[in-house]
C-alpha positions as a printed Julia matrix, in Angstrom:
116×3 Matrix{Float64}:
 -69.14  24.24  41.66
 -70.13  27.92  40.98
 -69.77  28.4   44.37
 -66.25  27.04  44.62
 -65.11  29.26  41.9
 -66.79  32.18  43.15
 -65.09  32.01  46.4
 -61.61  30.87  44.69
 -61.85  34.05  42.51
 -62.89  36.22  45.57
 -59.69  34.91  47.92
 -57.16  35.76  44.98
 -58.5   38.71  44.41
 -58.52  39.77  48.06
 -55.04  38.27  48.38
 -53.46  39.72  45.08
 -54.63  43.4   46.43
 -52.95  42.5   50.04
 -49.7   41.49  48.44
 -49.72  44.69  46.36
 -50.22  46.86  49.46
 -47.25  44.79  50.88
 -45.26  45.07  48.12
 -45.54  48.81  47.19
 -45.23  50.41  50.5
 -45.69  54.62  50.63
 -42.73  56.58  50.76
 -41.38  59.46  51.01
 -37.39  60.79  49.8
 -37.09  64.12  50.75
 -33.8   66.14  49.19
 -32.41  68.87  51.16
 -30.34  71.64  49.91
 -28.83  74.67  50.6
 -29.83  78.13  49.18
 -27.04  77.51  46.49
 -28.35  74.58  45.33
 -26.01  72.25  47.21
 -26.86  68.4   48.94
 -26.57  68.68  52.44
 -25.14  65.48  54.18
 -25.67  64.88  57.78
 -29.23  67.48  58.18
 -31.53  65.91  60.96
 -34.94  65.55  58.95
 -38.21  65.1   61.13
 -41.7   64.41  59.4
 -45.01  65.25  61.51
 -48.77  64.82  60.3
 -50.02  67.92  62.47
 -48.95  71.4   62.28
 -49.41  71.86  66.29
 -46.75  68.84  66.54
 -44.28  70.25  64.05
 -44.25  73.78  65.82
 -43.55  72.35  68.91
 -40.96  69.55  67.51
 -42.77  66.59  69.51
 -44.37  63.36  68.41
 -42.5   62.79  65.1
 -43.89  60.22  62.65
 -40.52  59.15  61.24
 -36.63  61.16  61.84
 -33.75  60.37  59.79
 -30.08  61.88  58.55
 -29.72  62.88  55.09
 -27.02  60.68  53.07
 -24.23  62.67  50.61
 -26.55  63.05  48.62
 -28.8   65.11  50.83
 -31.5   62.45  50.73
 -33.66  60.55  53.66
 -36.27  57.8   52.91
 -39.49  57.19  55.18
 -41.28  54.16  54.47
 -44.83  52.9   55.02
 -46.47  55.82  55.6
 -50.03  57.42  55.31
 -50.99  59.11  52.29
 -51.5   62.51  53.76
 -49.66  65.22  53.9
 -46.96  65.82  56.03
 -44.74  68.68  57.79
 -40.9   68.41  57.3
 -38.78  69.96  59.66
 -34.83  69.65  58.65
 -31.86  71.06  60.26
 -28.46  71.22  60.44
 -26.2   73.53  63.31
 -27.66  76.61  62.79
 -29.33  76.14  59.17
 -32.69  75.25  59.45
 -35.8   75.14  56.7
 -38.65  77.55  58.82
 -40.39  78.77  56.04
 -39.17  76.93  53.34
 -40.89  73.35  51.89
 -42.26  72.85  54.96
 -45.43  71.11  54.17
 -45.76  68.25  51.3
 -48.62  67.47  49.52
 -50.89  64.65  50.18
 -48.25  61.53  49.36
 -49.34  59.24  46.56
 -50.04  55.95  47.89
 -48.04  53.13  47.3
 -45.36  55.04  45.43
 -42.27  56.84  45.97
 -43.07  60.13  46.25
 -39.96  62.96  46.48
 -39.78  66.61  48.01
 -37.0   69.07  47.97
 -36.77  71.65  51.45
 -34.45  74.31  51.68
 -32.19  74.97  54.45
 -30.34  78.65  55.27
């Protein structure tokens, strides 16, 4: 009977923390702006977990367009930190908000980057 209840208690515990990975998935929103301050709709936004990928521009982990808002979500990702590369004609943000910090996991976690 102990035995029974033992294992019962161990399976919902093990399934109540799988369900809460499931449900509460890392992300990421990153905001881009202008150097006025200004949402910038339609910027290509890349994210990278390596610098030597990012400074080359290969192996992405996630690209996305930025909405009127000047906001793009990546979901499910690693709680590390990552590079952001965002661009739009000739505006780019080299130099500015380029690197996060280590993403909280399981929560939404938001960065601003400039582009000029």
């Amino acid at each position: 009977m102990k035995l029974a209840l033992l294992f019962s208690m161990l399976f919902l515990s093990t399934h109540t923390e799988c369900e809460k990975k499931q449900l509460l998935p890392t992300k990421l929103r990153i905001t881009v702006i202008d150097g006025l301050g200004n949402f910038v709709e339609g910027a290509s936004v890349s994210i990278y977990e390596d610098e030597s990928n990012y400074r080359a521009s290969t192996n992405p982990v996630a690209t996305g367009e930025t909405d009127k808002k000047g906001r793009v979500v990546f979901k499910d990702l690693k709680a590390i930190a990552y590079y952001v590369e965002a661009k739009k004609g000739e505006q780019n943000n080299n130099g500015e908000g380029v690197l996060t910090g280590t993403l909280s996991e399981g929560k939404i976690n938001r960065v601003n980057t400039v582009i000029e």
